[in-house]
N, C-alpha and C positions, 0 to 999 in steps of 0.2 A: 370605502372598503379598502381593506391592505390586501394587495397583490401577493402573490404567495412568495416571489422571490425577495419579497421586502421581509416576510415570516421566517423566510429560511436565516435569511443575513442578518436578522436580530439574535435569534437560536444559534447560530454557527459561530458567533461571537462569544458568547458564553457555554460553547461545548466542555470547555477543558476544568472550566470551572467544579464541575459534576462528575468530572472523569474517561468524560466521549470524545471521540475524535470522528472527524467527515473520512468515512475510508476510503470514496474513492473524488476526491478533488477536482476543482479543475486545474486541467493545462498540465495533469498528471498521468495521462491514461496512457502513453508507454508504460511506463512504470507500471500502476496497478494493472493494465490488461483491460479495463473498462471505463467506460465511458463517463462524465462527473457525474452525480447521484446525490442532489443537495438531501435524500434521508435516509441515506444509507449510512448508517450511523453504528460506531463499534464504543463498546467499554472496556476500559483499558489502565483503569485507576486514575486516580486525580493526578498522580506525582509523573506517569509513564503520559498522559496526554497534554500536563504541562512541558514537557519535554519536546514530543511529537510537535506541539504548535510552535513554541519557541525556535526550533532551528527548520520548523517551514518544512519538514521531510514527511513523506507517507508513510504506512508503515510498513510497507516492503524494504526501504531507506533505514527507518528506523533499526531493524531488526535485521538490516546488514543480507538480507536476501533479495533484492534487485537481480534479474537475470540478462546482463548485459550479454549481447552479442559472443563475445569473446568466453563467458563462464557455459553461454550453450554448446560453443563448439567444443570444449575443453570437455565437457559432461557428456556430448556424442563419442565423443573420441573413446573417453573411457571407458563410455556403455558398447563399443563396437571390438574396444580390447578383453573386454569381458566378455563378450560374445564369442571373439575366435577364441579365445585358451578354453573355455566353455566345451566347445565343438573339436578341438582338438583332442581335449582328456576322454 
């Protein structure tokens, strides 16, 4: 009998081919926020998930929305400057 992780790693091999990408990977879950998820599976078109596999990025990565440390404080900041002019007017 095939083990299931042998099921995924045939499937996950030919995800890009169909136009799917694995959305949340492993050894990726800073980035997407969760945990790997060998069937959690997104469609994304053939041309957009040949892409996603080739340069090995998520699609937070892909799609240039990663929220580093330094874009949360920068978005506190300006959610807190917004806040006082808010409360002042």
């Amino acid at each position: 009998m095939i083990a299931q992780k042998e099921i995924f790693a045939k499937i996950h091999e030919k995800l890009e081919d169909y136009g799917f990408i694995l959305r949340y990977p492993l050894g990726k879950e800073k980035i997407t926020g969760y945990n790997y998820d060998p069937w959690h599976l997104r469609f994304v078109k053939v041309e957009n998930a040949q892409k996603i596999k080739n340069k090995g990025v998520t699609l937070e990565e892909y799609l240039g929305k990663v929220n580093n440390d330094c874009n949360m404080r920068i978005n506190y900041l300006l959610l807190m400057i917004i806040l006082i002019i808010y409360l002042l007017i």
